[in-house]
PDB file of N, H, CA, C and O in Angstrom:
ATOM      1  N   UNK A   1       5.944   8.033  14.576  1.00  0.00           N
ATOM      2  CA  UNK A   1       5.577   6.926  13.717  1.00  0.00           C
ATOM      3  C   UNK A   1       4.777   7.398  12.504  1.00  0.00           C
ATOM      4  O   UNK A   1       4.785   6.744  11.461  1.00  0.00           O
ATOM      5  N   UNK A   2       4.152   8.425  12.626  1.00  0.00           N
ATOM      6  H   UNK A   2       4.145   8.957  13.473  1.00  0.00           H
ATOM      7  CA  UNK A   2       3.127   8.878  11.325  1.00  0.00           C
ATOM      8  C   UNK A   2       4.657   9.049  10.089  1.00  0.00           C
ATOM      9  O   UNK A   2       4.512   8.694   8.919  1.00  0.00           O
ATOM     10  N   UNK A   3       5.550   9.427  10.421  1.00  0.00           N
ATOM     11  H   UNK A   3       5.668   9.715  11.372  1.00  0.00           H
ATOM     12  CA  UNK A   3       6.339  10.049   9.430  1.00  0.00           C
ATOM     13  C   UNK A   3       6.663   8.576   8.421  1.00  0.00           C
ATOM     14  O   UNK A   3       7.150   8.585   7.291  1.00  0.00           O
ATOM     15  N   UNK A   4       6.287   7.527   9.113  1.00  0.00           N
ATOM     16  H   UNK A   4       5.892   7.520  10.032  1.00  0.00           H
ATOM     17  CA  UNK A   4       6.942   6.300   8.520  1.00  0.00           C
ATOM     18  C   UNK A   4       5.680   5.160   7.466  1.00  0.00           C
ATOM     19  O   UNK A   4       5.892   4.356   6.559  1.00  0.00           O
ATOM     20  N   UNK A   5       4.656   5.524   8.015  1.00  0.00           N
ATOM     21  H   UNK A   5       4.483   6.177   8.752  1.00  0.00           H
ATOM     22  CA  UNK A   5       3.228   5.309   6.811  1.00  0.00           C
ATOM     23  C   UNK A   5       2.671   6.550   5.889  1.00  0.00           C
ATOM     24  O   UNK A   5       3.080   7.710   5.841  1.00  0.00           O
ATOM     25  N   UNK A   6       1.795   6.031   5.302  1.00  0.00           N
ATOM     26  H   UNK A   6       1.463   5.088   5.340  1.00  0.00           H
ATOM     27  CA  UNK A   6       1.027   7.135   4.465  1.00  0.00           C
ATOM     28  C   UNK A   6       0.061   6.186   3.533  1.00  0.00           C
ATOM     29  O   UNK A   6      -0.002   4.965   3.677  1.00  0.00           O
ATOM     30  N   UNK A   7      -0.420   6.670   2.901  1.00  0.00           N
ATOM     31  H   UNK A   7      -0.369   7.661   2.784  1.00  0.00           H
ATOM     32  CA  UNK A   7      -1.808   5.962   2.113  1.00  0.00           C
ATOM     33  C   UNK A   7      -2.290   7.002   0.691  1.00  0.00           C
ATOM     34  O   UNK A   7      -3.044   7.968   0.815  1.00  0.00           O
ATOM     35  N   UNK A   8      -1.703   6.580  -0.566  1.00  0.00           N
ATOM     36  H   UNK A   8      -1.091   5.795  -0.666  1.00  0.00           H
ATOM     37  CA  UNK A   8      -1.366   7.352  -1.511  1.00  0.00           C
ATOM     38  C   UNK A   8      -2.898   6.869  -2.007  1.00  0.00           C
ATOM     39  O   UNK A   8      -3.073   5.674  -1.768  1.00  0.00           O
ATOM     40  N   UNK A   9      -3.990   7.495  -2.613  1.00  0.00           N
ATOM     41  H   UNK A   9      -3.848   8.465  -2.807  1.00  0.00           H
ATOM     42  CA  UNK A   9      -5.023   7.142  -3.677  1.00  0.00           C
ATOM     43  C   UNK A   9      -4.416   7.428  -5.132  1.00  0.00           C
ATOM     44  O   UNK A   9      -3.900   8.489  -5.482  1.00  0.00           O
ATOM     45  N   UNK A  10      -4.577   6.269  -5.915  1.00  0.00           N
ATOM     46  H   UNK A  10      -4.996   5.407  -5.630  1.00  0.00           H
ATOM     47  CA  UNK A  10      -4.064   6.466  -7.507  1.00  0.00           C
ATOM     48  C   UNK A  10      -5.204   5.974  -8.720  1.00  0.00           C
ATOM     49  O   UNK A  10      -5.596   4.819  -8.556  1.00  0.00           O
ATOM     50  N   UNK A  11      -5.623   6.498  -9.581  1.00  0.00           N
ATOM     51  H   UNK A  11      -5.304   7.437  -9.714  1.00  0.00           H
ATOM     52  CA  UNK A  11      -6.882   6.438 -10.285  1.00  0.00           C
ATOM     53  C   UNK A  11      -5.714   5.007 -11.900  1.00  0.00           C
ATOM     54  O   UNK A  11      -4.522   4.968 -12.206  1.00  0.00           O
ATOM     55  N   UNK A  12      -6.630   4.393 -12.273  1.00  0.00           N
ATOM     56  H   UNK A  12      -7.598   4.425 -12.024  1.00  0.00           H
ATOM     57  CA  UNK A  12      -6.233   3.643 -12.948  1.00  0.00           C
ATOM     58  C   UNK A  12      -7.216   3.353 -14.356  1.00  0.00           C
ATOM     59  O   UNK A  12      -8.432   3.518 -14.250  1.00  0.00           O
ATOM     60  N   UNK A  13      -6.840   3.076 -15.183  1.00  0.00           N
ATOM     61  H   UNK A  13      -5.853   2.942 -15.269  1.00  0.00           H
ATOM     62  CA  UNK A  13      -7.847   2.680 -16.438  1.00  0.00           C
ATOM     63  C   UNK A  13      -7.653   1.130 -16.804  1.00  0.00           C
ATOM     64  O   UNK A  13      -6.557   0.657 -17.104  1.00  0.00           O
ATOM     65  N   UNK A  14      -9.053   0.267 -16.733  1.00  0.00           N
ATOM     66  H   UNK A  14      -9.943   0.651 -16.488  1.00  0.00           H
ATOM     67  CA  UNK A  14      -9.225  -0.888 -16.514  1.00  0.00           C
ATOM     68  C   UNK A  14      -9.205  -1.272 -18.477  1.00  0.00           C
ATOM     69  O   UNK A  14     -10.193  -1.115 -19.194  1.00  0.00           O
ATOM     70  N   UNK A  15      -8.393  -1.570 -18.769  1.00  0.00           N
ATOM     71  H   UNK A  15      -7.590  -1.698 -18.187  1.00  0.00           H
ATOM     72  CA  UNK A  15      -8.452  -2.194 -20.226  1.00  0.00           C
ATOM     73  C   UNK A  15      -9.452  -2.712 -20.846  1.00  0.00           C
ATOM     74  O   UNK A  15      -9.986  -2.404 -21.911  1.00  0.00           O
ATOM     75  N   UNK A  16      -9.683  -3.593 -20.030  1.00  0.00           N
ATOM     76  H   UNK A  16      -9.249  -3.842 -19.164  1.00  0.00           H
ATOM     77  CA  UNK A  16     -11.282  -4.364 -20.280  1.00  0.00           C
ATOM     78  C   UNK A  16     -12.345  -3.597 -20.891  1.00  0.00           C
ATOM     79  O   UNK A  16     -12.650  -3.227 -22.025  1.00  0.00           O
ATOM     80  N   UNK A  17     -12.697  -3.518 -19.965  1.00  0.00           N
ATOM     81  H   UNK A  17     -12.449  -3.818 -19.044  1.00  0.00           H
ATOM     82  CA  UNK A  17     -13.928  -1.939 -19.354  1.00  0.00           C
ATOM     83  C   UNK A  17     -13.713  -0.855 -20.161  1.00  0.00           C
ATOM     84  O   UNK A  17     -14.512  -0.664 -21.078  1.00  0.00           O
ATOM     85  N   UNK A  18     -12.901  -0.197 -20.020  1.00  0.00           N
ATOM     86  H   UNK A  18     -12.252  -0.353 -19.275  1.00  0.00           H
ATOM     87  CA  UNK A  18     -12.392   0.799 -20.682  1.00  0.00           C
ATOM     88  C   UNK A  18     -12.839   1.967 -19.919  1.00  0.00           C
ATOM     89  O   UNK A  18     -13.171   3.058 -20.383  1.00  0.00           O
ATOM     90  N   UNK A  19     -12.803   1.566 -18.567  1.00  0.00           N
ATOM     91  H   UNK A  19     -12.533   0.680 -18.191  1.00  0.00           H
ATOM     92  CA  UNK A  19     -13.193   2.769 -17.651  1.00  0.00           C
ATOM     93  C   UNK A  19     -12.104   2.703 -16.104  1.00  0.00           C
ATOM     94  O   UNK A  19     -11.490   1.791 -15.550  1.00  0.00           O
ATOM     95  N   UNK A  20     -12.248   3.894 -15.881  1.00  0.00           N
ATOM     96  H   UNK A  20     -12.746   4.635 -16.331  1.00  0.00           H
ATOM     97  CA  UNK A  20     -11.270   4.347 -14.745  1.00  0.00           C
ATOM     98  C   UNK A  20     -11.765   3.242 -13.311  1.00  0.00           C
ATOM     99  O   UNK A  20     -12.768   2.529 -13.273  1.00  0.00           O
ATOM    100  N   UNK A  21     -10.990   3.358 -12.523  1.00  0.00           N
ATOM    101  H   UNK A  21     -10.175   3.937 -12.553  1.00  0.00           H
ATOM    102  CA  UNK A  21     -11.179   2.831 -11.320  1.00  0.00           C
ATOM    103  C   UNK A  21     -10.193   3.832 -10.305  1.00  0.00           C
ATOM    104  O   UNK A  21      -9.170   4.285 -10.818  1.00  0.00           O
ATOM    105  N   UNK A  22     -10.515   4.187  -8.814  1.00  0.00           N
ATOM    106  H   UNK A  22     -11.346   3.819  -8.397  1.00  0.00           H
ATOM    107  CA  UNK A  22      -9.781   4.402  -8.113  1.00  0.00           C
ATOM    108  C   UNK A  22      -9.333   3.562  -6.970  1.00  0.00           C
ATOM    109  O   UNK A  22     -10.292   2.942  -6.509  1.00  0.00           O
ATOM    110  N   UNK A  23      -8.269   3.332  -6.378  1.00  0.00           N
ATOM    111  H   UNK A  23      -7.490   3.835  -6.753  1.00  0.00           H
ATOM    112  CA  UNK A  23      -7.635   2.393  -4.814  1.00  0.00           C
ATOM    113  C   UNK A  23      -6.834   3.238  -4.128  1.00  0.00           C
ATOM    114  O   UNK A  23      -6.188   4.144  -4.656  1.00  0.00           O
ATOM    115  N   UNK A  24      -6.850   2.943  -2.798  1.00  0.00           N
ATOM    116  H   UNK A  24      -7.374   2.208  -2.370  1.00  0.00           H
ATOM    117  CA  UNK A  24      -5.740   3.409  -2.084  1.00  0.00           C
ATOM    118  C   UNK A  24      -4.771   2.151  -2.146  1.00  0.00           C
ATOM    119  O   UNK A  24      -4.985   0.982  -2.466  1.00  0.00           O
ATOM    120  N   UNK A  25      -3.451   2.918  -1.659  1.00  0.00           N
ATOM    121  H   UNK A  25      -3.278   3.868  -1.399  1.00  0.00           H
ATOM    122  CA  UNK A  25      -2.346   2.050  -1.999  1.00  0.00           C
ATOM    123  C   UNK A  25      -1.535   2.305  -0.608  1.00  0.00           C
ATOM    124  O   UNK A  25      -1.473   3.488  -0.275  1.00  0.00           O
ATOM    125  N   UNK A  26      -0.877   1.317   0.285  1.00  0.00           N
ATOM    126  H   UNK A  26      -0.928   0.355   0.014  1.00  0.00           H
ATOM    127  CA  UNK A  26      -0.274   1.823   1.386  1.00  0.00           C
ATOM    128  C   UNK A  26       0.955   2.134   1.137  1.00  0.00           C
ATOM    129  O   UNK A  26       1.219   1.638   0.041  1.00  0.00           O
ATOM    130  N   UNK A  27       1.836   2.674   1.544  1.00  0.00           N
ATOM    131  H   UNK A  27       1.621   3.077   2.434  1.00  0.00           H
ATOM    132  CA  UNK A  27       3.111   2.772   1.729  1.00  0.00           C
ATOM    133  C   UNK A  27       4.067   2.829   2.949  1.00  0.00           C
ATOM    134  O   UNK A  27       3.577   3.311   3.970  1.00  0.00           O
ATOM    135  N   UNK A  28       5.374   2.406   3.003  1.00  0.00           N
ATOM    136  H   UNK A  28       5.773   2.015   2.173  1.00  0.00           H
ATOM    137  CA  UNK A  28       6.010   2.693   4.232  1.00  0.00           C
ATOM    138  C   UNK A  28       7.198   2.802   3.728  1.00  0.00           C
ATOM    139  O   UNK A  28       7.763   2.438   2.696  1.00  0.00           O
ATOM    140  N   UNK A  29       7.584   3.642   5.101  1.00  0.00           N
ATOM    141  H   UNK A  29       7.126   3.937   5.939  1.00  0.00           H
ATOM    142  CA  UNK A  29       8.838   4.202   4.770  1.00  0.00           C
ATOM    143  C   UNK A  29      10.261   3.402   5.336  1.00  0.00           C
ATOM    144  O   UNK A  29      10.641   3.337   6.506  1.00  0.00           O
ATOM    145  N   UNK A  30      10.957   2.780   4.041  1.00  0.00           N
ATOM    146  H   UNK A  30      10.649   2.833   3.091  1.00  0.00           H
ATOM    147  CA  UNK A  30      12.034   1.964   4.724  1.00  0.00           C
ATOM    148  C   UNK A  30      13.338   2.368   4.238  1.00  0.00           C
ATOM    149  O   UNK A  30      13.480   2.283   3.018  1.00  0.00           O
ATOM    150  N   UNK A  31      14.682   2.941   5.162  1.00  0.00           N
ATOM    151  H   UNK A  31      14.566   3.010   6.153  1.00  0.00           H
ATOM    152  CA  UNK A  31      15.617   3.558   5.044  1.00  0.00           C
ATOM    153  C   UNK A  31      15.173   4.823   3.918  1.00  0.00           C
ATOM    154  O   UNK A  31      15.245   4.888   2.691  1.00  0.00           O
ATOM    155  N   UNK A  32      14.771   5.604   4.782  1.00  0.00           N
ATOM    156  H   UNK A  32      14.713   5.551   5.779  1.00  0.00           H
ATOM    157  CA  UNK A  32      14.461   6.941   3.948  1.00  0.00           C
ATOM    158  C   UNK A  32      13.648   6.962   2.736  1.00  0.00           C
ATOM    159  O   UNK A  32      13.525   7.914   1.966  1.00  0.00           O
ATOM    160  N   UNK A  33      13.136   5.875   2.654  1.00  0.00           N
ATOM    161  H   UNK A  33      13.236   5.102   3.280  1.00  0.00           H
ATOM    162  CA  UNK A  33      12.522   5.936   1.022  1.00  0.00           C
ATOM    163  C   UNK A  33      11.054   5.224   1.424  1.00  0.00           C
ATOM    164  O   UNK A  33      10.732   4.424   2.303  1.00  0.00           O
ATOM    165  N   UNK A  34      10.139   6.078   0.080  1.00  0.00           N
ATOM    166  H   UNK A  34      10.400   6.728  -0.634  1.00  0.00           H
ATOM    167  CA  UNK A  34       8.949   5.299   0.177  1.00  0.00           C
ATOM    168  C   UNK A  34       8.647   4.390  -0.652  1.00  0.00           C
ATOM    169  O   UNK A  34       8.903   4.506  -1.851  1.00  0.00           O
ATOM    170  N   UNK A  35       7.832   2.955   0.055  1.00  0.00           N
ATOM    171  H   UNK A  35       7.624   2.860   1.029  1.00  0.00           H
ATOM    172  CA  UNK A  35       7.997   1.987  -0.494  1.00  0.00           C
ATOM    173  C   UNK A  35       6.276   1.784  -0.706  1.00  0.00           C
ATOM    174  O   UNK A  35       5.356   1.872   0.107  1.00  0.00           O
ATOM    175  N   UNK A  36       6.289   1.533  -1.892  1.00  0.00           N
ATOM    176  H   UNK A  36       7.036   1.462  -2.553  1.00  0.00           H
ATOM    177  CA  UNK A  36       4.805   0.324  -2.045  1.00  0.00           C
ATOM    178  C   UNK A  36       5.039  -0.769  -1.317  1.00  0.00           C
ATOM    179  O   UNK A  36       6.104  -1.211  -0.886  1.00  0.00           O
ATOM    180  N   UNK A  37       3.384  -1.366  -1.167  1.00  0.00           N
ATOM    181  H   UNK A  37       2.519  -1.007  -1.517  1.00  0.00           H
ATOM    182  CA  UNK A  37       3.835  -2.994  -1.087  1.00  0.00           C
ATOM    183  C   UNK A  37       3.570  -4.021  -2.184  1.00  0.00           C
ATOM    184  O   UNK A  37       2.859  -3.643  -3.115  1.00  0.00           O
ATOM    185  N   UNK A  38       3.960  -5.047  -2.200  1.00  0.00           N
ATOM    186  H   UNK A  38       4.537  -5.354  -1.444  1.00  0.00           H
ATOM    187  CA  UNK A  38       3.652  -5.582  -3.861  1.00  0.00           C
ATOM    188  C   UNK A  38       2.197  -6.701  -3.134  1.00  0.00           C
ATOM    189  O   UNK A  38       1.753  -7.168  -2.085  1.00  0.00           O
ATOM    190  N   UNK A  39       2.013  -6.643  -4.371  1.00  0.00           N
ATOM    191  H   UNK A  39       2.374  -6.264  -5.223  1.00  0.00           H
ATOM    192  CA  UNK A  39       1.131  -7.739  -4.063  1.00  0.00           C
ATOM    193  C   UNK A  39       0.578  -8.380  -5.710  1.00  0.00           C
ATOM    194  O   UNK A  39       0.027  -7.719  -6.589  1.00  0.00           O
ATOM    195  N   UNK A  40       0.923  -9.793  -5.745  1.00  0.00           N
ATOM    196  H   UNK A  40       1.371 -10.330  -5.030  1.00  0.00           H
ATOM    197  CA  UNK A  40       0.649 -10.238  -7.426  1.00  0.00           C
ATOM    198  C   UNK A  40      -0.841 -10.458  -7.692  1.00  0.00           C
ATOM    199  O   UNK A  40      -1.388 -10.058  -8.719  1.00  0.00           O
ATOM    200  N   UNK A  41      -1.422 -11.065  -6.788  1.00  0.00           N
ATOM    201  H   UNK A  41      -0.978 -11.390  -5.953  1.00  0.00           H
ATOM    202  CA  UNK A  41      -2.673 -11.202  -6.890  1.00  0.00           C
ATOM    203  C   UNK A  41      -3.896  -9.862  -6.981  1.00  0.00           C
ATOM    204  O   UNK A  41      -5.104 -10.016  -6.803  1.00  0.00           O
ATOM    205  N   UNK A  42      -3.335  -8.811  -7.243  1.00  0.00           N
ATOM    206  H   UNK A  42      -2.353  -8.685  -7.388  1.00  0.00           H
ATOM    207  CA  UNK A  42      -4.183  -7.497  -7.541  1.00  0.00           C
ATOM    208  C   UNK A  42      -4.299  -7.269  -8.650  1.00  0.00           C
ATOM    209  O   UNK A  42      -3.760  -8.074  -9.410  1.00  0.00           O
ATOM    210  N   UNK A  43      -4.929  -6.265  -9.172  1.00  0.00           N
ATOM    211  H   UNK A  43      -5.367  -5.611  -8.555  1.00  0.00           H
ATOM    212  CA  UNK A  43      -4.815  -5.422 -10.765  1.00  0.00           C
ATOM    213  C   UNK A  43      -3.867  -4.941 -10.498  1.00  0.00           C
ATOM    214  O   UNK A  43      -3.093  -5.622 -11.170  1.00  0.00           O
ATOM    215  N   UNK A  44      -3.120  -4.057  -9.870  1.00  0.00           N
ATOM    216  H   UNK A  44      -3.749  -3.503  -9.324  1.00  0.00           H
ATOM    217  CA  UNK A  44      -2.240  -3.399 -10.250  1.00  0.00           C
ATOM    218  C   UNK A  44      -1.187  -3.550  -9.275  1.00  0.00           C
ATOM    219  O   UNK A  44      -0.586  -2.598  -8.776  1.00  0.00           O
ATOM    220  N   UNK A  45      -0.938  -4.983  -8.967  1.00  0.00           N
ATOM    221  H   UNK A  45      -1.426  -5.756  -9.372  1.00  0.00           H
ATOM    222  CA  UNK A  45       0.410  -5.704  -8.599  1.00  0.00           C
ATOM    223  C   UNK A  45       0.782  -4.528  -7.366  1.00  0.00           C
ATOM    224  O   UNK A  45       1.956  -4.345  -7.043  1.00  0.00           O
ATOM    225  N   UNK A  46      -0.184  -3.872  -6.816  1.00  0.00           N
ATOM    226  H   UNK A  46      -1.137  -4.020  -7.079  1.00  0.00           H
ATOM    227  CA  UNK A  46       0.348  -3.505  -5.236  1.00  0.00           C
ATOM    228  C   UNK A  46      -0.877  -4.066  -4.353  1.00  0.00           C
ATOM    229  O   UNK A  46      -1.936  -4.512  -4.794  1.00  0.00           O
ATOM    230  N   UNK A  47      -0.550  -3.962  -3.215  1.00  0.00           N
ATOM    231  H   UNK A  47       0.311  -3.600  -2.857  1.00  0.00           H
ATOM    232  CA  UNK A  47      -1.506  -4.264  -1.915  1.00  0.00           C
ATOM    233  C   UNK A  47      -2.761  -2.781  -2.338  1.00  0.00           C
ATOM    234  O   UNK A  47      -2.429  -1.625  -2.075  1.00  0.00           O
ATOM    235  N   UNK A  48      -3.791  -3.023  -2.827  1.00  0.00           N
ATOM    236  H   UNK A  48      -4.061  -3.962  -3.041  1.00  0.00           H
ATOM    237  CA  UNK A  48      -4.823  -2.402  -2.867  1.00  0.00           C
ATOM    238  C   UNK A  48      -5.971  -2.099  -1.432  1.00  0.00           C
ATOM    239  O   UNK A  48      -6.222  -3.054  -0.696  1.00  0.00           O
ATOM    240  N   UNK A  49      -6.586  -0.748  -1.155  1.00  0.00           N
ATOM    241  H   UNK A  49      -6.382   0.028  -1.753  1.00  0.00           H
ATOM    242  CA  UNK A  49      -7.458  -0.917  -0.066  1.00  0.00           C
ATOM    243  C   UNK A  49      -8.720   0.066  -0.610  1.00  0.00           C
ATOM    244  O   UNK A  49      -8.509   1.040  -1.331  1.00  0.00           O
ATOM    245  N   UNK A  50     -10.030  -0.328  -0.167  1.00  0.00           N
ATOM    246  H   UNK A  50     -10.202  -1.120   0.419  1.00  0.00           H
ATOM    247  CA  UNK A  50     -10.845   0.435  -0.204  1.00  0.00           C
ATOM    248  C   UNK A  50     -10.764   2.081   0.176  1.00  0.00           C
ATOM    249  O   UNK A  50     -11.119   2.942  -0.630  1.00  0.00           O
ATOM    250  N   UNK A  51     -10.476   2.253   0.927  1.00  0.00           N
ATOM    251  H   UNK A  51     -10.188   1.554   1.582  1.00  0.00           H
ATOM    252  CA  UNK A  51     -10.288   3.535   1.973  1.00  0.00           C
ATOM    253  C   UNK A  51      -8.938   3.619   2.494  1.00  0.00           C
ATOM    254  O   UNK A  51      -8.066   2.782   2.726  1.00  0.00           O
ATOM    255  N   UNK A  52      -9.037   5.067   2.626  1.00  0.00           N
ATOM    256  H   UNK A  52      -9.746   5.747   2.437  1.00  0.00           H
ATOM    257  CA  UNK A  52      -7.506   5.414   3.402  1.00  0.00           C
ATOM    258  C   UNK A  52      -7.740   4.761   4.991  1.00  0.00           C
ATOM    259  O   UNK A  52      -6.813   4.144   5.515  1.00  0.00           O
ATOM    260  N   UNK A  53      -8.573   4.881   5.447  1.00  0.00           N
ATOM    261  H   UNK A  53      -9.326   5.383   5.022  1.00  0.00           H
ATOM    262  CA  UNK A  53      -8.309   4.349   6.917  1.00  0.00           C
ATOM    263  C   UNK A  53      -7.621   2.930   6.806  1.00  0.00           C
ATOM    264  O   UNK A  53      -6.762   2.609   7.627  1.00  0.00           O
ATOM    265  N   UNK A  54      -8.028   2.033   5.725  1.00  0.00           N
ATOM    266  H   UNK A  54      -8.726   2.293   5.058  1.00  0.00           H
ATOM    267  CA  UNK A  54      -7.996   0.428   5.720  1.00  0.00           C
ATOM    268  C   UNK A  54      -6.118   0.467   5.210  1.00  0.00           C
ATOM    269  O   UNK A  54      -5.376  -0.213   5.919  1.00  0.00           O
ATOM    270  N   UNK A  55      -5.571   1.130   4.207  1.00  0.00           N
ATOM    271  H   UNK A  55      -6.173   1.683   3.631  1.00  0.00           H
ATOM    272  CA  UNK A  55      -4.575   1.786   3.903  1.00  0.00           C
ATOM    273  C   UNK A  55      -3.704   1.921   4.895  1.00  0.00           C
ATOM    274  O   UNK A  55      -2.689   1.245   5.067  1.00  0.00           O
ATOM    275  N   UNK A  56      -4.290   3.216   5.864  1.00  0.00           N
ATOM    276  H   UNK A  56      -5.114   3.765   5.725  1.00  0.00           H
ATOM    277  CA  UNK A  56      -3.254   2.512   6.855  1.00  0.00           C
ATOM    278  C   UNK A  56      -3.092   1.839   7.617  1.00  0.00           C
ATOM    279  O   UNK A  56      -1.966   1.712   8.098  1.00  0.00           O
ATOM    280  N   UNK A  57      -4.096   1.156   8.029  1.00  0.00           N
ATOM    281  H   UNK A  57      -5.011   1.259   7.639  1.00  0.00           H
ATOM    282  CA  UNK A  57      -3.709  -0.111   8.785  1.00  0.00           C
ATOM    283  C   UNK A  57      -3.364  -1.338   8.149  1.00  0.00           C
ATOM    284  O   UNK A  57      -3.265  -2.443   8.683  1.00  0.00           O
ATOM    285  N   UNK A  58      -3.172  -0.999   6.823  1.00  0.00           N
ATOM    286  H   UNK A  58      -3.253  -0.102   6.389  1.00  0.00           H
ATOM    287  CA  UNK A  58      -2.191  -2.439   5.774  1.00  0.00           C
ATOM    288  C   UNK A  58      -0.814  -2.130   6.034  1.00  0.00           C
ATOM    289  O   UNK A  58      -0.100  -3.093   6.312  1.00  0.00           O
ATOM    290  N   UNK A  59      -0.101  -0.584   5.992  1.00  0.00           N
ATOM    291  H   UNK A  59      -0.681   0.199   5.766  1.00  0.00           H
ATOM    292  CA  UNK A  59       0.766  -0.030   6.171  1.00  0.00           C
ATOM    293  C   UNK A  59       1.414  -0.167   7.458  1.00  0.00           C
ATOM    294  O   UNK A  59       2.630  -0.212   7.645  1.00  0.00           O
ATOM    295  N   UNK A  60       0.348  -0.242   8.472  1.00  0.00           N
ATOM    296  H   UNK A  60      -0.640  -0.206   8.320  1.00  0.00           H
ATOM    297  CA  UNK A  60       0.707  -0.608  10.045  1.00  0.00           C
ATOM    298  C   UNK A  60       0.960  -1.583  10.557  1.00  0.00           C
ATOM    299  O   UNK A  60       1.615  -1.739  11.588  1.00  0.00           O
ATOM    300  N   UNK A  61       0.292  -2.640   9.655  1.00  0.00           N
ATOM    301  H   UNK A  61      -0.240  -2.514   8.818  1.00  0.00           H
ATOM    302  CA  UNK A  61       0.699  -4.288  10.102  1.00  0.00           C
ATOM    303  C   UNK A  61       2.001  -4.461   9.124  1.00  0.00           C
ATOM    304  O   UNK A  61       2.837  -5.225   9.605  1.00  0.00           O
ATOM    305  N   UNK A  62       2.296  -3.982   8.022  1.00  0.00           N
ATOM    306  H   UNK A  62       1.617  -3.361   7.631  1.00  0.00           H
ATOM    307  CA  UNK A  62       3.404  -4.562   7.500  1.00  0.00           C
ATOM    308  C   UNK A  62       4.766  -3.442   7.905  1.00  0.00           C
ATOM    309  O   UNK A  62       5.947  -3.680   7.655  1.00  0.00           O
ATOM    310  N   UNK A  63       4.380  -2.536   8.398  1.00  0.00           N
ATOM    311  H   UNK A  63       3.421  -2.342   8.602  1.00  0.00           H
ATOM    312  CA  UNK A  63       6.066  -1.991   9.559  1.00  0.00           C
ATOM    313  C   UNK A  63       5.999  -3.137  10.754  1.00  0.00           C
ATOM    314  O   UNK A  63       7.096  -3.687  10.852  1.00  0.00           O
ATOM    315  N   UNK A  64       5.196  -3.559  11.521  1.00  0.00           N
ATOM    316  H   UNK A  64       4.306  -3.112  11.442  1.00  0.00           H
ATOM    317  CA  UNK A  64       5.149  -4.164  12.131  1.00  0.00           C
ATOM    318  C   UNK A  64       5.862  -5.580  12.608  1.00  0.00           C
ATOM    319  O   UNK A  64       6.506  -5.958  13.586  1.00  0.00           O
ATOM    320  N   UNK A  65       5.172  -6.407  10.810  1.00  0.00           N
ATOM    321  H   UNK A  65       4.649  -6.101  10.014  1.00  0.00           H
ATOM    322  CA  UNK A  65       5.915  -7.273  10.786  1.00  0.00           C
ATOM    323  C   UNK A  65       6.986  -7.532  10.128  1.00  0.00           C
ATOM    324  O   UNK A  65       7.435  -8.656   9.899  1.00  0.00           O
ATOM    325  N   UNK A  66       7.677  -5.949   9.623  1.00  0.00           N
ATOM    326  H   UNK A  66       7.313  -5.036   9.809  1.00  0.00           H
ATOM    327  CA  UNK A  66       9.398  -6.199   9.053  1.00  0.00           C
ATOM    328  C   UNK A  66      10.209  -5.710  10.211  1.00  0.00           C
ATOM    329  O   UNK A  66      11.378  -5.993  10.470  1.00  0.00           O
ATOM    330  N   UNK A  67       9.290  -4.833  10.942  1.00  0.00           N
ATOM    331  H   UNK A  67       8.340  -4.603  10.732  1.00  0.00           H
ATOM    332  CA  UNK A  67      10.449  -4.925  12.528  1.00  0.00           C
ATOM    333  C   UNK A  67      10.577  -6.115  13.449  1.00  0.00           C
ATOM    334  O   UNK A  67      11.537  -6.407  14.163  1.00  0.00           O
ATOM    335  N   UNK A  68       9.178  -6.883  13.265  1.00  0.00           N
ATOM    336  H   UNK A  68       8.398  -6.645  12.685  1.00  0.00           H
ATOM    337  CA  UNK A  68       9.299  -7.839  13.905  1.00  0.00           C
ATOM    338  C   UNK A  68      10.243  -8.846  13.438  1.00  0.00           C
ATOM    339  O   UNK A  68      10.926  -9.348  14.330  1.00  0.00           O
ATOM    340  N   UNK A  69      10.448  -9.272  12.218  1.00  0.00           N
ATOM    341  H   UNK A  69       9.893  -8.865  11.493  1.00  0.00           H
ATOM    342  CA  UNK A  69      11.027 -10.424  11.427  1.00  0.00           C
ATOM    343  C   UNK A  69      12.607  -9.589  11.850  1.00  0.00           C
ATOM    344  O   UNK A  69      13.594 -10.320  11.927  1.00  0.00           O
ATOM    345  N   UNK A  70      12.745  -8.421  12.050  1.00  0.00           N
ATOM    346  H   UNK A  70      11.943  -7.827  11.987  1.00  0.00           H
ATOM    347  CA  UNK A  70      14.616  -7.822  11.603  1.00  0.00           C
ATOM    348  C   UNK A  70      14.913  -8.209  13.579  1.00  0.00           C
ATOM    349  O   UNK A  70      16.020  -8.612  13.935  1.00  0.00           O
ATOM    350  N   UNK A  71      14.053  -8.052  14.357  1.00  0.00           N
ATOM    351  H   UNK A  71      13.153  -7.725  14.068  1.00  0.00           H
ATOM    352  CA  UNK A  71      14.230  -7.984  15.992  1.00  0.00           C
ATOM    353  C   UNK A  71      14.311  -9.918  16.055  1.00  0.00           C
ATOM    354  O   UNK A  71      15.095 -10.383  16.882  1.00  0.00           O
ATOM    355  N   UNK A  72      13.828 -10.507  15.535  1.00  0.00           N
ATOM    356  H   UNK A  72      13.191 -10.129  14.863  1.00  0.00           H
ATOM    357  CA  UNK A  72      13.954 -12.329  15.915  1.00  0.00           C
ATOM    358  C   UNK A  72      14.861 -12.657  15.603  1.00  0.00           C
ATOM    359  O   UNK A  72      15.174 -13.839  15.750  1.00  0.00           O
TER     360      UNK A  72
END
């Protein structure tokens, strides 16, 4: 199962501000490819996390619930 999450950190520049920010970002792996997750309500339109630990467990609940939704 590790081969199928991961938790990428990506540094960003806040327009506003005019200063950097860093997030972790989760990812999972669906048919061979790695996927962000989206999310609109962020700055930067993915599922954002403080920490890699929190990262992957965003990554862990959402394999979770696309195996669950493809198995019902």
């Amino acid at each position: 199962m590790a081969d199928r999450f991961k938790a990428i950190e990506k540094m960003y520049l806040d327009r506003e501000t005019h200063k950097t920010f860093k997030v972790w970002h989760p990812q999972i792996k669906i048919d061979g490819k790695w996927c962000f997750l989206a999310d609109d309500s962020s700055r930067t339109k993915l599922k954002e996390a403080p920490d890699k630990i929190t990262a992957f467990e965003m990554a862990i609940t959402a394999i979770r619930r696309i195996e669950k939704e493809n198995f019902e």
